[in-house]
N, C-alpha and C positions, 0 to 999 in steps of 0.2 A: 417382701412386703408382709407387713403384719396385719390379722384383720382379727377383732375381736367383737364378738356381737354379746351386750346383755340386756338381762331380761328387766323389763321396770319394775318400780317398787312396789309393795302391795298398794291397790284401790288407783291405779295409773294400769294394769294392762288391759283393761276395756278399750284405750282410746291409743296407749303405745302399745305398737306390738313388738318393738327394741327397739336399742339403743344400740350403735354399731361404732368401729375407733378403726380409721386404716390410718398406718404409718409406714412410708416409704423409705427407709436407707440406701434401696438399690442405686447404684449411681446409671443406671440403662434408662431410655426411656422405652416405653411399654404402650402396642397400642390395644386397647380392651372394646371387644365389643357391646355393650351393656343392650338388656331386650328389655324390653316391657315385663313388669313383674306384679302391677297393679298395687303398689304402694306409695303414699307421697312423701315426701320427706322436707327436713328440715335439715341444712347440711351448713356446717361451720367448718370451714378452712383453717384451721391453727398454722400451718406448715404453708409453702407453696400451693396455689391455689391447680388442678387440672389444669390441662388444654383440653377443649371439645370440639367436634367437627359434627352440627346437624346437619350440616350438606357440603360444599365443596370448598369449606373455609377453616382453617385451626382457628378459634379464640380461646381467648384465657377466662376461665369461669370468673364467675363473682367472686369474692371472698366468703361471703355467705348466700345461702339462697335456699329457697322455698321451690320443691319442685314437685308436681302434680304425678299423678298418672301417666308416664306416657303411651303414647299409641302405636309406634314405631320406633326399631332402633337408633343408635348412635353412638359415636365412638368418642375414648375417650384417651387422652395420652396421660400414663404419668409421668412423674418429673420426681428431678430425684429431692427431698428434701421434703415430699407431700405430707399431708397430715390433716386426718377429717376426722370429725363425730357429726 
């Protein structure tokens, strides 16, 4: 898995505090704990979208999506052919 985080362009880091790219080749799937990190995000799927699990269920993320603060964790699988910003 590749993860590349950058920094916005001048007069944007007030309001971004990055800009992040994962790209998966691994052919395994992977399952990630994610915790609370108190940032919200704007996430575009270019590649296969995750599978997530907020409670006792796998679904397949959005292709894109807007996601708050969360308050608790959640798990997440990757797949192989993923790809975010």
């Amino acid at each position: 898995m590749i993860f590349k985080r950058v920094n916005p362009g001048a007069g944007l880091e007030k309001i971004i505090d990055c800009y992040w790219i994962i790209e998966n080749e691994d052919p395994t799937h992977h399952q990630q704990k994610i915790i609370p990190d108190g940032f919200c995000e704007l996430i575009f799927h270019y590649g296969d979208p995750y599978r997530i699990r907020l409670t006792n269920t796998w679904e397949q993320q959005s292709i894109h999506l807007l996601a708050g603060q969360i308050s608790r964790y959640f798990w997440l699988c990757t797949i192989p052919g993923q790809s975010s910003f």
